[in-house]
N, C-alpha and C positions, 0 to 999 in steps of 0.2 A: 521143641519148637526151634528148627534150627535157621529158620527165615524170620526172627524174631528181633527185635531192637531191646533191650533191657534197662530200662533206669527205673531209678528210686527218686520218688518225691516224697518230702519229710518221712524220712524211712520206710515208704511203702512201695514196695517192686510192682512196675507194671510188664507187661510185654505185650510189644504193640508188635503184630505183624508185618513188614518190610512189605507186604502185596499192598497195604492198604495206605501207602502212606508215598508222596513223589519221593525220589532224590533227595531234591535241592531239599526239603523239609527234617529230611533222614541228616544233613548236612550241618543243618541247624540246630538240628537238636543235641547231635555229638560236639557239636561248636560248643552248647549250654552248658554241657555235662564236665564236674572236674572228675579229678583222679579217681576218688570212689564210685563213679558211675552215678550220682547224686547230680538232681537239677536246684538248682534254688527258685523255688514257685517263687519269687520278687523278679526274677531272669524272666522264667519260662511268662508270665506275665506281663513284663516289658514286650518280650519276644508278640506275644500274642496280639497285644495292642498296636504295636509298626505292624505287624501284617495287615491288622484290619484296618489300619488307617491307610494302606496301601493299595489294599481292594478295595474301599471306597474312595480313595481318590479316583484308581484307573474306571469302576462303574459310573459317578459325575465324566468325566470324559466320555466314557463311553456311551453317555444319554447325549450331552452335549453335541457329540458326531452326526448322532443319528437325527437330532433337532436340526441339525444345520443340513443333513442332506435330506430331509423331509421336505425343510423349507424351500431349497434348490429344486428339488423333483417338481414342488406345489408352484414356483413362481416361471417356472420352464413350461408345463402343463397350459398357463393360464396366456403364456405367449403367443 
């Protein structure tokens, strides 16, 4: 697998395919990783948690948008 990412979580080697996975994520994870190519699942689980609190901030936003330009369309319409 020569398009492959390789770390160890409590000693068990994965390989994650580089097609499957963005950059910026490919970025983070070697961020995670120390000298032995080892993540510490307490990291990789912080890591996990700021993502998905990140994508559910930017989704409330982005319902938020869409409320407010619905309402705009609806009170423009009734004009």
């Amino acid at each position: 697998m020569d398009n492959s990412f390789r770390v160890s979580i409590t000693g068990r080697y994965y390989d994650i395919p580089t097609s499957d996975i963005s950059e910026s994520t490919l970025e983070t994870l070697k961020e995670l990783m120390n000298e032995n190519g080892s993540i510490d699942p307490r990291d990789l689980l912080k890591a996990f948690l700021e993502a998905s609190e990140i994508s559910n901030t930017l989704q409330s936003a982005i319902t938020q948008a869409h409320t407010k330009i619905q309402t705009t369309k609806n009170t423009i319409n009734i004009s």
